[in-house]
N, C-alpha and C positions, 0 to 999 in steps of 0.2 A: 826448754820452756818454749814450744813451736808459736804460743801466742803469740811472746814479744818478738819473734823476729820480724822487724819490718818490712824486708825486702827476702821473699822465700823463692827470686827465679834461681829457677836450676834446681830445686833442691830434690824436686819429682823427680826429675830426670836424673841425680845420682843417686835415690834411693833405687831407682826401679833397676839403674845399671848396675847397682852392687848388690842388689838381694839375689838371694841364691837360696840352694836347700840347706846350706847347711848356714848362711848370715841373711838374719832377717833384722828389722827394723821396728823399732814401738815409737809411735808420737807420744810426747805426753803437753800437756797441758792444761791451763783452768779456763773452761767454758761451761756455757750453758747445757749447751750438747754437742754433739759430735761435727756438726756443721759448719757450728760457730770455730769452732776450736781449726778448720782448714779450711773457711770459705773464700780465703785471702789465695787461693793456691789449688785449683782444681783438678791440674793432674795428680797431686795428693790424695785427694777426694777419691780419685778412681782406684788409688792403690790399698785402700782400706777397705781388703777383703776380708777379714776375719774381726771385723767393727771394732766395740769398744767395750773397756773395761773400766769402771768404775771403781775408784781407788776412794774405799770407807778410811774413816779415821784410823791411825796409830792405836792398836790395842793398847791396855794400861801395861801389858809386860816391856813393852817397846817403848813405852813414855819413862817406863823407869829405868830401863837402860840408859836412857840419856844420862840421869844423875848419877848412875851406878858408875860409869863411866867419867863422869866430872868426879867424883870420889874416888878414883883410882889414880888419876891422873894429875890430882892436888895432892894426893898422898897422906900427908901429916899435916902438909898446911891449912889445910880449909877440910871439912867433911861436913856434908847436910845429914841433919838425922832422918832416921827413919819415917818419925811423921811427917817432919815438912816435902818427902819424896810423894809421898800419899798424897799430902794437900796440893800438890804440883801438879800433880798428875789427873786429879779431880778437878781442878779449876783449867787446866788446859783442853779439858774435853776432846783429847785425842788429836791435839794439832802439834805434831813437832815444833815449828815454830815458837808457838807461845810459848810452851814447856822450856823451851833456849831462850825465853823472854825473861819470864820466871824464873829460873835460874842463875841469870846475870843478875838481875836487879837482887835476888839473895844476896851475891858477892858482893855488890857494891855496901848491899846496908850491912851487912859482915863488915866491911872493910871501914864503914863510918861508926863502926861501934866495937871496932879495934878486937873485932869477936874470931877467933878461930873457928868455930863452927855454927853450922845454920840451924839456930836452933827454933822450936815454936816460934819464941820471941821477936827474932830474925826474920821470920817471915810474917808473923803479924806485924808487921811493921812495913811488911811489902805492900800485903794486903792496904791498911791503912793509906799509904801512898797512892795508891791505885785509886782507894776510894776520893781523896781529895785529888786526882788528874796531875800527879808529880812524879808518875812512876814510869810511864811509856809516853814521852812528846809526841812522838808520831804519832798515835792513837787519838792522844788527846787533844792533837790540832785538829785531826779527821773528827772527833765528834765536836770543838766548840765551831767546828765552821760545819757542820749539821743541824747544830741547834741556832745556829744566832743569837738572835738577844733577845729570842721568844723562850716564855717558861713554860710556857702548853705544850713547843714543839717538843722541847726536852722530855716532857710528862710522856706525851706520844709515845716519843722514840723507845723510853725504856718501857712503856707498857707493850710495846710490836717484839721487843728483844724478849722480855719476860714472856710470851706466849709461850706456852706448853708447846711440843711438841704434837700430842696427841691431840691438840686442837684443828694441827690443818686439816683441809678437806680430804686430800688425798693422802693415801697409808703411805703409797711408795714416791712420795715428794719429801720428805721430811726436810727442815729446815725452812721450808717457806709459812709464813704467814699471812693471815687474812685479817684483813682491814676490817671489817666488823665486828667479829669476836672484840675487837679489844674497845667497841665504840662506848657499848656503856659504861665501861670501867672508865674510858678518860669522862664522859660525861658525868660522869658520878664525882670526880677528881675536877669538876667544873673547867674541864678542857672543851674549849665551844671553836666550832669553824672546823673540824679537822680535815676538809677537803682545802682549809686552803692554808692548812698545814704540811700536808705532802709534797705538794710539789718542789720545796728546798731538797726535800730527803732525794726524790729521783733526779737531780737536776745535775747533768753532769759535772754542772762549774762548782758546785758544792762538796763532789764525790765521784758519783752518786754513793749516797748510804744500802739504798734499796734498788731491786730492778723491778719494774713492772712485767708481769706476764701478759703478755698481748693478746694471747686466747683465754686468761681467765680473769673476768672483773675482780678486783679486788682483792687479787692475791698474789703476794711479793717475797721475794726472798733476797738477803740480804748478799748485798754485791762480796762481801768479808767476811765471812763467818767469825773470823779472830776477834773484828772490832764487834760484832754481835758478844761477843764474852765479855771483853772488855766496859760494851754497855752494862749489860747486868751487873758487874763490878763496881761499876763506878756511884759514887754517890752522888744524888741530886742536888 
């Protein structure tokens, strides 16, 4: 995870002394773009000949492995059935992660309903939790210190989460969202002020929720895509 390391001296200089043709090196990390991701460390920058590779979501066969694999390894004690592997896997949208999020919190409400296996029931029950903010704390500290103790900002936040995809501007940006598309729908939701509702959302001491693109007005993408799910999940 080359972002969080805070202190990278030296690290150019052992990459560059151990690659060879037959050991080479990948940086990975989460940035904006390529720059971001080594601007902390610039004889790195130079060693990134062959650029970069953008790693798309977890196909759905790979999200179900994760379960397939929690069912083999609980054996007799616990097994998810088949649909709540589907429902996992559609409501994680392709983020390992969540799907290990979703997963646990199955076993836990398994384990408070003294249930051997995770059934529909089991995971409506997840769900449910998620929608009332009891099921992931993290998450739901990250979205009530987003909204404060404004109900506009809230209305906001889950109408910019709710945008279609096929709404942003650009084909090959997906995930970002634009600020207008969603004006008349909160206007119409008698959400008023909404410029001076944003600025919580980008504010770092808040999150940030959203990042601002500095070459395109009014179009943002959300610093987390996980909690981006998590919004649309949760109930108002």
């Amino acid at each position: 995870e080359f972002d969080v390391v805070a202190n990278k001296t030296g690290l150019g200089s052992l990459i560059k002394s151990l690659s060879s043709d037959t050991v080479k090196f990948g940086i990975c990390g989460v940035a904006r773009d390529l720059a971001g991701l080594v601007q902390d460390h610039a004889s790195v920058e130079r060693l990134l000949e062959e650029g970069a590779l953008h790693v798309r979501q977890m196909p759905a066969a790979e999200s179900r492995a994760i379960l397939y694999t929690a069912n083999d390894r609980f054996g007799s004690t616990l097994t998810f059935h088949e649909d709540v592997i589907e429902g996992i896997v559609k409501h994680s949208e392709g983020y390992p992660y969540l799907a290990q999020m979703f997963g646990k919190a199955c076993v836990n409400a398994a384990n408070r309903l003294d249930a051997t296996d995770v059934t529909r029931m089991v995971f409506e029950q997840v769900l449910d939790d998620i929608r009332q903010g009891t099921a992931f704390p993290t998450l739901e500290s990250q979205y009530q210190r987003a909204i404060g103790n404004s109900d506009h900002r809230q209305l906001l936040l889950h109408l910019l989460a709710e945008q279609p995809e096929e709404n942003t501007m650009f084909n090959d940006e997906v995930g970002r969202v634009v600020l207008k598309s969603v004006r008349a729908d909160a206007q119409g939701l008698g959400v008023e002020y909404i410029d001076q509702l944003m600025p919580r959302l980008v504010d770092s001491s808040y999150g940030p929720v959203l990042v601002r693109l500095e070459d395109r007005q009014g179009v943002y993408e959300f610093a987390n895509p996980v909690f981006r799910i998590y919004v649309k999940l949760r109930r108002i």
